[in-house]
N, C-alpha and C positions, 0 to 999 in steps of 0.2 A: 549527566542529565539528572534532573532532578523528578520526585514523583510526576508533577505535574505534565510534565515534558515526556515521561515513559506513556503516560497514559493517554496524551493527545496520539505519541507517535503509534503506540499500538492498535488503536480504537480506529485512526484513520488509514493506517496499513491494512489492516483485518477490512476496514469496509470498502477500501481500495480493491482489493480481494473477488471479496464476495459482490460487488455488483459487474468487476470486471469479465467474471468469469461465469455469472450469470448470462448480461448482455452476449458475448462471443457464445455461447451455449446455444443461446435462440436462433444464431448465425448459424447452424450447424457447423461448431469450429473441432468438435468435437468427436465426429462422425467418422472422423479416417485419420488421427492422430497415434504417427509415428511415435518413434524414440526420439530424433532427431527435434520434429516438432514439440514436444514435451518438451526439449532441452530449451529448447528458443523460446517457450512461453515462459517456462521458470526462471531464466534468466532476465525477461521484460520484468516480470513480477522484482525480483530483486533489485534490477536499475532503479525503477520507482522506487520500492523500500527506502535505496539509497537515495535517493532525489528526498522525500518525506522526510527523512531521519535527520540530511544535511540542514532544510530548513527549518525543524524543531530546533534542533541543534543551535542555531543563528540567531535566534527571534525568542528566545526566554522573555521578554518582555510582552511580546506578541502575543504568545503562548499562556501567560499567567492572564490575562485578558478572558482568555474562554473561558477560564475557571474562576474570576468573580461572580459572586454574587448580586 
């Protein structure tokens, strides 16, 4: 992967992140979370990662697109 492609994937994983786990927070998802439960959200969080990374990954041309000027 190239800069441009690190920087879509990380920018869009990080905001994947942070609004997913915002939104589930205002759900009270947070309120009586297990081990067990941690394990299961951490794991969703990384499917997607891998979901994101595959389609950066495919689409360099796609990808060079967000980054014209």
């Amino acid at each position: 992967m190239n800069k441009n492609q690190r920087i879509a994937f990380w920018s869009t994983f990080i905001g994947f992140c942070i609004t997913g786990t915002i939104s589930i927070y205002f759900q009270g998802a947070f309120d009586d979370l297990s081990f067990v439960g941690s394990l299961i959200l951490t794991g969703f969080y990384l499917a997607v990662g891998f979901f994101i990374h595959k389609y950066i990954k495919s689409n360099p041309d796609e990808v060079e697109k967000w980054f014209e000027k």
